[in-house]
C-alpha positions as CSV (number, residue, x, y, z in Angstrom):
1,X,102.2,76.3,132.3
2,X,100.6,78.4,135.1
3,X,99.9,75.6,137.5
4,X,102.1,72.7,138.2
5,X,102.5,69.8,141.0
6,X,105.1,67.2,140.8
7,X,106.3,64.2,142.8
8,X,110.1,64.1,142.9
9,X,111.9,61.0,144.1
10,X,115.0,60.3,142.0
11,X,115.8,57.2,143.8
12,X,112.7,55.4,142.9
13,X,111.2,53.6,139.7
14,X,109.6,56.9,138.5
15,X,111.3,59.8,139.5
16,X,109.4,62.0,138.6
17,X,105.3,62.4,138.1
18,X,104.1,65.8,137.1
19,X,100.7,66.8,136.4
20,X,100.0,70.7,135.2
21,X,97.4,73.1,134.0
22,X,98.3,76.0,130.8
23,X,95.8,79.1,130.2
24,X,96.7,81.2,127.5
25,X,94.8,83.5,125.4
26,X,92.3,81.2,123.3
27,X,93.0,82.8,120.4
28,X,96.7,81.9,120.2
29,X,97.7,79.6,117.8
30,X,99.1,76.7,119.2
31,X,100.3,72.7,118.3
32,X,99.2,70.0,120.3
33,X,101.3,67.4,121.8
34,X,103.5,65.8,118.9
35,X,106.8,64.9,118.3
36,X,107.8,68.2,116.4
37,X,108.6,68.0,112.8
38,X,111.6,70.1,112.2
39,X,113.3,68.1,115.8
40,X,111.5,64.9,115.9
41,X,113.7,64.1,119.4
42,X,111.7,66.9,120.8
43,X,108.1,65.8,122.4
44,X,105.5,68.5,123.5
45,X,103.0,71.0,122.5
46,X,104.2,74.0,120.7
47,X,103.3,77.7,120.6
48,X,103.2,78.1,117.0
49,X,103.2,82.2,117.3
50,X,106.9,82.6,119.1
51,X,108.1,79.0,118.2
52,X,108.8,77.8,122.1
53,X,106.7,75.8,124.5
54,X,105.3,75.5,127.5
55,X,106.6,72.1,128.4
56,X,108.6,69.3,126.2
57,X,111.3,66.4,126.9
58,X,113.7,65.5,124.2
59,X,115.2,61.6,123.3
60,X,117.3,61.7,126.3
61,X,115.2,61.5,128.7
62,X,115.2,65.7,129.9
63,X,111.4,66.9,130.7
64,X,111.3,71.1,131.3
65,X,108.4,72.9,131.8
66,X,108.2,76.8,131.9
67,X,105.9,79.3,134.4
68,X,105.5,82.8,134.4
69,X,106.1,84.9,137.3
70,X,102.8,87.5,137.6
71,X,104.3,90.8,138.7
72,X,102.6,93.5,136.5
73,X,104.6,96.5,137.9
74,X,107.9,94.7,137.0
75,X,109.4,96.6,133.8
76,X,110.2,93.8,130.3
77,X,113.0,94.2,129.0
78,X,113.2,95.8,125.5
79,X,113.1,93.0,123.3
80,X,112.1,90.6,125.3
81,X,112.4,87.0,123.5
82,X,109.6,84.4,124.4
83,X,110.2,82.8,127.1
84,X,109.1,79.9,125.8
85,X,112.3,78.9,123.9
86,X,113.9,78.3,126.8
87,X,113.2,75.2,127.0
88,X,113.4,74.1,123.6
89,X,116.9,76.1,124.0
90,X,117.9,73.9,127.3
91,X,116.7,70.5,125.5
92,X,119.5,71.0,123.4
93,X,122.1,70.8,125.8
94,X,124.5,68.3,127.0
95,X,125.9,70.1,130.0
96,X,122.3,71.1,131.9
97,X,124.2,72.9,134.9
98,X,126.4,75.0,132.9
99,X,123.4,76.0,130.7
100,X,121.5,76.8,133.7
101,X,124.5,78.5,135.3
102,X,125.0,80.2,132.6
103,X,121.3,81.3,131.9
104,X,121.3,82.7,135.7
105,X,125.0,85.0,135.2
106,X,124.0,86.8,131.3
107,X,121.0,85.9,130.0
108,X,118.1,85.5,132.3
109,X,118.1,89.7,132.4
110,X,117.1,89.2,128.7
111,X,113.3,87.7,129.5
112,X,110.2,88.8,131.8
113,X,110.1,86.6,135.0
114,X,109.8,83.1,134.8
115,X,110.3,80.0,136.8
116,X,111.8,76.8,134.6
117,X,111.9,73.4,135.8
118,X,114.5,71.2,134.2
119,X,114.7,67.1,135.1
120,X,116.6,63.7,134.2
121,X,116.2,60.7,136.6
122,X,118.8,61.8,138.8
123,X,118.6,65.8,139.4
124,X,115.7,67.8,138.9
125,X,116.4,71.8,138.8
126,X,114.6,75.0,139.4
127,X,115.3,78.3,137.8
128,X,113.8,81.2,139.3
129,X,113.8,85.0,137.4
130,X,111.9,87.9,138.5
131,X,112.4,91.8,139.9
132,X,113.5,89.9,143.2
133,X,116.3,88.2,141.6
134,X,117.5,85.3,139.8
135,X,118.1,81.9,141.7
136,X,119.5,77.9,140.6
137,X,118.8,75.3,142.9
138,X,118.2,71.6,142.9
139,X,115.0,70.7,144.0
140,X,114.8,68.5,147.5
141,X,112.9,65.0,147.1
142,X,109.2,65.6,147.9
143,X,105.7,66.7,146.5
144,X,105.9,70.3,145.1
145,X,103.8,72.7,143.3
146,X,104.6,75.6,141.4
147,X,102.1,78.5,139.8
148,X,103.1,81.8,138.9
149,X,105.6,83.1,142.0
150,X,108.3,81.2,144.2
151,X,107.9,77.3,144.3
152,X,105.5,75.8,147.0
153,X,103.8,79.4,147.1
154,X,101.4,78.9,148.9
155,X,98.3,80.1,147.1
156,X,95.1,78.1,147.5
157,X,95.1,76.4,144.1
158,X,98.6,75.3,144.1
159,X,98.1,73.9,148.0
160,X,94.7,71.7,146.4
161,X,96.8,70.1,143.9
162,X,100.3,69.1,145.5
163,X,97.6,67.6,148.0
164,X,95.9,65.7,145.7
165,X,99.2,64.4,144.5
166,X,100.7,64.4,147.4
167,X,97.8,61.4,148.6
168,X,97.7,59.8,145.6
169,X,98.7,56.3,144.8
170,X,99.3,54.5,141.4
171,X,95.9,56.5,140.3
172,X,98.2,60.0,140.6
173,X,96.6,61.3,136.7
174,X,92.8,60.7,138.2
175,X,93.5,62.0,141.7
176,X,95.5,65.1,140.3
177,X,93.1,65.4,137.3
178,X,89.8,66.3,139.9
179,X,91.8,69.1,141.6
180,X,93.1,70.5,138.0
181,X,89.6,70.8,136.7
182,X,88.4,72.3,140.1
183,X,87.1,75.7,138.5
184,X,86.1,77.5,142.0
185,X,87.9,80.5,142.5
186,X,89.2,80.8,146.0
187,X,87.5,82.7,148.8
188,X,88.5,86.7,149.1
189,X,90.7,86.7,152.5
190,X,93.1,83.8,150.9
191,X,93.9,85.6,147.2
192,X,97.3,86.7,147.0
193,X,98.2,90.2,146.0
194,X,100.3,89.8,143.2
195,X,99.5,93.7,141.6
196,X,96.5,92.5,139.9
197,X,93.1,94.0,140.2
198,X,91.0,91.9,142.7
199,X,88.5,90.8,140.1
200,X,91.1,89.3,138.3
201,X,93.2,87.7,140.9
202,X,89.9,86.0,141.7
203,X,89.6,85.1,138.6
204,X,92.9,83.9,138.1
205,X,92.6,81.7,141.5
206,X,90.7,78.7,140.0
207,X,92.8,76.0,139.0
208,X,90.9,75.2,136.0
209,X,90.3,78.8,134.4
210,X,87.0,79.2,132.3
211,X,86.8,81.9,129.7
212,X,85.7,82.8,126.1
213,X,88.8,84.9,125.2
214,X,91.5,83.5,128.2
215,X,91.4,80.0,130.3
216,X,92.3,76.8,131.0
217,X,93.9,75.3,127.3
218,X,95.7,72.3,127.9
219,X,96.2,69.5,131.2
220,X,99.0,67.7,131.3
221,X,100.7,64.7,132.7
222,X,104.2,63.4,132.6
223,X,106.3,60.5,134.3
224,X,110.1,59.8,133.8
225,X,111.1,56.3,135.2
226,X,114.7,55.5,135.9
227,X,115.6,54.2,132.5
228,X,114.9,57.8,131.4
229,X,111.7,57.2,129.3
230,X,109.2,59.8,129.4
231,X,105.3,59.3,129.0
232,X,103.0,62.1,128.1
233,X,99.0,62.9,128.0
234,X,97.2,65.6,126.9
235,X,94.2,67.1,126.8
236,X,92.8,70.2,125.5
237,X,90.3,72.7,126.2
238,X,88.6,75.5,124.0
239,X,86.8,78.5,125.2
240,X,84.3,78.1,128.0
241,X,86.4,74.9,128.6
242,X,85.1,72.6,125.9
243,X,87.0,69.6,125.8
244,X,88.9,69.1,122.0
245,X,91.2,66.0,122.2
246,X,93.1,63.8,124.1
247,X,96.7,62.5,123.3
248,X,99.7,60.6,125.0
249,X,102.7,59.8,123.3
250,X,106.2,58.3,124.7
251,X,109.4,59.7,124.2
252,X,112.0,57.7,123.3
C-alpha cells in the first residue's frame, strides 16, 4: 500500500476499520483479492512477480498491511528480498511480538525501508525500517494514517483521509472512498521533500494516482470485529484509472 487510514479501538465491536490506496507499476502482474490457492487461510491480493502482498489476514483473525518508506538516496541492500513477504512471512506466526522483535534485532537490515502494520482485536502493531532506524511500537487507540514515511506524517493526502475517517460514521467505506479517489495533487508550498524531483512529488501527492505506466491499482477496505472475523473489498484500477472489478470476501 502507499496510502493508508485506519480507526483503531480494540475495546469496541470493530477494532479495527482500515481503508487504503496501492500504486504500483501497471504493468506488474498482480492477483486480485482471493483466498490464495497454495494457503487457502491466507486472504488478500497477491504480487504474482515476487510472491508477497501488499496487505492479507490469515484464518485467525491477523490483518497486515505493508508501506514503503520513499527515501531515494537511502542505499538497498544487496539482495534485497521483497518486501512484500513480510507479511505473508508474519501471517504465519503464532508468537506476533517475538516475530516482530525479532524482525527489528536481525532481519529488518535485510529489506529497503518499510513501514508494516500488524493487528488482532486486541493489539495492533507498527513496524518502522528506514536509514533513520528501525522502531516496534503498539499503536495508541485513535484515527491514524500512514503513506510512505513515519506514521501520522503529516502530508496533505494522508491528513484528507484520516479526516474523512476520522468523521465518518457507520458509512466509513463511502466517506473514506471520496477522499481515496480525490486525484488533486496538493498545492506547491505543502509537498514534502522526500529526495524526489518536484514534478514527481507533485505527482505523487494525489491520493488517487492517475497514470498510463504507474497509479492508483487497487482501494481497499477492511474491518476486524472482536470475534476476530475479518471483511474485505476490493476494487481495482487500470491505467488512466479505469475501474476493472470489484470484490469482498470474508475471512474465516
Amino acid at each position: 500500500m502507499c496510502l493508508l487510514t485506519f480507526a483503531w479501538y480494540p475495546q469496541s465491536a470493530t477494532p479495527l476499520r482500515l481503508a487504503g490506496n496501492r500504486d504500483e507499476f501497471h504493468a506488474r502482474p498482480t492477483a486480485p483479492l482471493h483466498y490464495w490457492k497454495d494457503d487457502p487461510r491466507i486472504l488478500g491480493g497477491r504480487d504474482l512477480q515476487a510472491g508477497g502482498t501488499w496487505l492479507a489476514a490469515n484464518d485467525r483473525g491477523v490483518v497486515a498491511a505493508l508501506t514503503n518508506v520513499r527515501e531515494p538516496a537511502a542505499p538497498v541492500p544487496d539482495h534485497a528480498p521483497s518486501r512484500g513477504e513480510l507479511i505473508a512471512r508474519v501471517l504465519h506466526e503464532t508468537d506476533t511480538q517475538g516475530w516482530l522483535e525479532a524482525l527489528v534485532e536481525h532481519e529488518a537490515v535485510r529489506f529497503a525501508g518499510f513501514n508494516l502494520l500488524v493487528a488482532d482485536n486486541a493489539t495492533l502493531w507498527h513496524l518502522h525500517h528506514s536509514s533513520a532506524g528501525t522502531f516496534l511500537a503498539r499503536v495508541p487507540p485513535g484515527v491514524h494514517g500512514l503513506s510512505n514515511a513515519h506514521l501520522d506524517t503529516p502530508w496533505p493526502k494522508l491528513v484528507a483521509v484520516r479526516n474523512a475517517l476520522e468523521g465518518a460514521g457507520d458509512d466509513w467505506q463511502t466517506a473514506t472512498a471520496r477522499a481515496l479517489f480525490n486525484t488533486d495533487t496538493a498545492a506547491d508550498a505543502l509537498l514534502p521533500d522526500t529526495g524526489v524531483t518536484h514534478a514527481l512529488e507533485r505527482r505523487l501527492s494525489a491520493a488517487f494516482i492517475l497514470g498510463e505506466e504507474y497509479g492508483t491499482r487497487a482501494t481497499t477496505w477492511v474491518s476486524l470485529d472482536a470475534q476476530g472475523r475479518v471483511s474485505m473489498t476490493e476494487q481495482r484500477f487500470g491505467p488512466s484509472g479505469v475501474f476493472e472489478g470489484e470484490t469482498t470476501l470474508t475471512q474465516p
